[in-house]
N, C-alpha and C positions, 0 to 999 in steps of 0.2 A: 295574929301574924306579927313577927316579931320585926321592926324597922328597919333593918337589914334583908329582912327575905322581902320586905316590899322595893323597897329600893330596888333590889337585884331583877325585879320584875323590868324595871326602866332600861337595862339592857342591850344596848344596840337599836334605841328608841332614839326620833329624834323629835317628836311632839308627846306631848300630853293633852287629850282632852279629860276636861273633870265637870259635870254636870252637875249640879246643885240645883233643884225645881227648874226656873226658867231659864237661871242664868248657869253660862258656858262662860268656864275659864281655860283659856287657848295656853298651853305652856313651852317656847323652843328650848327645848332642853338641847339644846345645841350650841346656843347662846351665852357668850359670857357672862351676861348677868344673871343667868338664870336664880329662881330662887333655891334657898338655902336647903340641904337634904330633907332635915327639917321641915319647913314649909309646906313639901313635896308628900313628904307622909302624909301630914295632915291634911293636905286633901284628896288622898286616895284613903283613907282609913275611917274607918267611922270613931263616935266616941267611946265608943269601946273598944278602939286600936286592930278592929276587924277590918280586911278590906273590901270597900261598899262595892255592891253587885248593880248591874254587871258591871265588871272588869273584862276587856279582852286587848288584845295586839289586833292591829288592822294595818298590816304593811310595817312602818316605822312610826307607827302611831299605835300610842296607848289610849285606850279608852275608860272611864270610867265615869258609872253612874246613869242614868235613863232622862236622855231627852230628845224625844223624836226628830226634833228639826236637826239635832245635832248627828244624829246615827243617821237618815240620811243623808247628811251630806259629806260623812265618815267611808259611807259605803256608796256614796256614789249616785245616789235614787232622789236628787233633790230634785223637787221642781223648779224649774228657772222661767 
């Protein structure tokens, strides 16, 4: 996937979740300081410039990468 067409994925998004093993990086892409496009790609993209599965849209949040604690509480099913 070419860094444009992930980018375009971001969209009318106003969070980024990105899951790496245990740790969860929170991104407001709403935010002025958000980070650089750049940045952005890299960590939704694997090293092979692939973007890492799953990927999906949950409302105005984008998801990407497999962390249970994180997908429930993306979708709503955490335990409190």
């Amino acid at each position: 996937m070419v860094a444009n067409e992930v980018l375009s994925l971001l969209e009318g998004m106003t969070e980024l979740c990105v899951a790496k093993g245990r740790k969860v990086v929170r991104v407001d892409l709403s935010a002025d300081d958000r980070p650089a496009d750049s940045d952005l790609v890299g960590m939704m993209t694997s090293r092979w410039g692939k973007l890492r599965a799953p990927a999906m849209r949950v409302g105005t949040t984008f998801v990407v990468g497999f962390n249970q604690d994180m997908l429930a509480e993306v979708f709503g099913t955490a335990n409190d």
